[in-house]
C-alpha positions, 0 to 999 in steps of 0.5 A: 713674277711679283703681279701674279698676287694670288701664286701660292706654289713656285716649282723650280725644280728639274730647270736650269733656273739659278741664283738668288732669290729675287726681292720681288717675291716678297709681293707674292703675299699667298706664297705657301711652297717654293723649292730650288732656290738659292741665298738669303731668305727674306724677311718681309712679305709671304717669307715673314709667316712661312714654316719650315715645311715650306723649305723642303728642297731648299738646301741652299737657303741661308741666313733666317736664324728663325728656321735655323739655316746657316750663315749665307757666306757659308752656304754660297762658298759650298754652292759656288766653291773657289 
Protein backbone atom coordinates (compact mmCIF):
# COMPACT_ATOMS: atom_id res chain seq x y z
CA UNK A 1 0.00 0.00 0.00
CA UNK A 2 2.48 2.67 1.04
CA UNK A 3 4.00 2.56 -3.05
CA UNK A 4 0.85 4.03 -4.12
CA UNK A 5 2.67 7.63 -3.32
CA UNK A 6 -0.25 9.58 -5.09
CA UNK A 7 -3.45 7.80 -3.17
CA UNK A 8 -5.62 10.56 -1.58
CA UNK A 9 -8.91 8.64 -0.54
CA UNK A 10 -8.94 5.07 1.26
CA UNK A 11 -12.69 3.56 1.40
CA UNK A 12 -12.57 0.89 4.01
CA UNK A 13 -16.06 0.76 4.36
CA UNK A 14 -18.67 -2.22 3.72
CA UNK A 15 -15.28 -5.06 4.05
CA UNK A 16 -14.32 -7.15 6.47
CA UNK A 17 -10.83 -5.45 6.81
CA UNK A 18 -9.94 -4.87 10.82
CA UNK A 19 -7.29 -3.84 13.11
CA UNK A 20 -4.98 -1.14 13.45
CA UNK A 21 -3.66 1.29 11.39
CA UNK A 22 -0.69 0.01 9.51
CA UNK A 23 2.78 2.60 9.80
CA UNK A 24 2.86 2.26 6.30
CA UNK A 25 0.41 4.75 5.39
CA UNK A 26 2.30 7.48 7.00
CA UNK A 27 4.09 7.24 3.23
CA UNK A 28 0.96 8.09 1.50
CA UNK A 29 2.06 11.93 1.70
CA UNK A 30 -1.58 12.84 -0.81
CA UNK A 31 -3.83 11.03 1.67
CA UNK A 32 -6.74 13.54 2.31
CA UNK A 33 -9.86 10.85 3.58
CA UNK A 34 -9.70 7.42 5.26
CA UNK A 35 -12.69 5.81 6.75
CA UNK A 36 -13.15 2.54 8.90
CA UNK A 37 -10.02 2.21 10.86
CA UNK A 38 -9.10 1.47 13.90
CA UNK A 39 -6.35 2.80 16.90
CA UNK A 40 -3.87 5.37 17.52
CA UNK A 41 -3.84 8.18 14.67
CA UNK A 42 -0.28 8.66 13.70
CA UNK A 43 1.69 11.64 14.06
CA UNK A 44 3.96 11.96 10.82
CA UNK A 45 3.48 11.59 7.31
CA UNK A 46 -0.14 12.88 5.50
CA UNK A 47 -1.89 12.26 9.31
CA UNK A 48 0.53 15.45 10.44
CA UNK A 49 -1.55 18.19 8.21
CA UNK A 50 -5.35 16.29 8.33
CA UNK A 51 -8.31 17.83 9.68
CA UNK A 52 -10.92 16.87 11.29
CA UNK A 53 -13.27 16.44 8.45
CA UNK A 54 -10.81 13.57 7.25
CA UNK A 55 -12.14 11.27 10.17
CA UNK A 56 -15.61 11.11 9.60
CA UNK A 57 -16.41 7.55 9.90
CA UNK A 58 -13.66 6.81 12.31
CA UNK A 59 -15.19 6.15 15.34
CA UNK A 60 -12.56 4.21 16.81
CA UNK A 61 -9.72 6.40 16.22
CA UNK A 62 -7.83 7.40 19.52
CA UNK A 63 -4.93 9.05 20.82
CA UNK A 64 -4.25 12.67 18.81
CA UNK A 65 -5.50 15.09 21.54
CA UNK A 66 -5.20 17.76 18.67
CA UNK A 67 -8.61 16.45 16.93
CA UNK A 68 -9.58 15.46 20.44
CA UNK A 69 -10.39 11.75 20.44
CA UNK A 70 -10.08 9.63 23.45
CA UNK A 71 -7.39 7.84 25.15
CA UNK A 72 -6.45 4.66 22.95
CA UNK A 73 -6.99 1.95 25.85
CA UNK A 74 -10.42 3.52 26.35
CA UNK A 75 -11.50 3.05 22.61
CA UNK A 76 -9.82 -0.46 22.26
CA UNK A 77 -11.67 -1.80 25.65
CA UNK A 78 -15.09 -0.83 24.00
CA UNK A 79 -14.14 -2.11 20.48
CA UNK A 80 -12.90 -5.26 21.71
CA UNK A 81 -14.59 -5.85 25.31
CA UNK A 82 -13.36 -8.65 27.72
Amino acid sequence: MSSVTSLEFLDLSHNNVSGLIPTSLEKLQNLKYFNKLVGEIPSSGPFKNLSGQSFISNEALCGSPRFLFPHATLVLQSIYPR
